[in-house]
N, C-alpha and C positions, 0 to 999 in steps of 0.2 A: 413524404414530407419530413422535412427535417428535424429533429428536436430544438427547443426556443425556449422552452422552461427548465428549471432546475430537477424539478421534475420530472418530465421527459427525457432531460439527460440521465441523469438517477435511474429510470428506468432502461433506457438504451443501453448504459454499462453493464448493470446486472446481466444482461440478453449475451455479452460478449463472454467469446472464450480464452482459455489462458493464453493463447500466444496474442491473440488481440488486447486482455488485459496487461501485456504485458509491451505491448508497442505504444499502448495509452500512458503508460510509466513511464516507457521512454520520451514522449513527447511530451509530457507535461514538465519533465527534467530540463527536458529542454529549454522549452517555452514557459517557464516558472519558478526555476530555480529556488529563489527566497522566500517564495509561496509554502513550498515543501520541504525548504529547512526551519521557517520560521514553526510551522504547524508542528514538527516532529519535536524541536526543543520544547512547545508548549504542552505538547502530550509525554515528555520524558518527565516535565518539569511535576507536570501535574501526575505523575505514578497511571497515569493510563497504559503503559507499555508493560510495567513490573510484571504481569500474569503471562506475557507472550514473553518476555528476555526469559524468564524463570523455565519456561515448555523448554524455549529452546537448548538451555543450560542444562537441561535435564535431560534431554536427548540424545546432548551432544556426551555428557558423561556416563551415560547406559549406552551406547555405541548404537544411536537409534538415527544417524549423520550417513552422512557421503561427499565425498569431492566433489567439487564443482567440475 
């Protein structure tokens, strides 16, 4: 049966692996574009990001990175 709550979706995600959380990235890019720009300006706006940009700044300048 298919999930139909928020819930159930919420849980179905969690269940997914990284290349399937990462096709659901791509499809929701797709299919939602201003949904996931609008959400990420509100989370920059609001300093919810500041502790993940700072990891990754500090990663990148202790040599803790790799090329894509």
């Amino acid at each position: 049966m298919a999930p139909t709550t928020v819930k159930e979706i919420e849980s179905a995600i969690e269940r997914l692996n990284q290349q399937e959380v990462e096709e659901l990235y791509a499809w929701l890019e797709e299919h939602y574009p201003q949904a996931i720009d609008a959400r990420l300006k509100s989370d920059l706006a609001a300093g919810q990001l500041d502790a993940a940009i700072e990891r990754a700044l500090d990663d990148e300048k202790n040599g803790r990175t790799s090329q894509l």
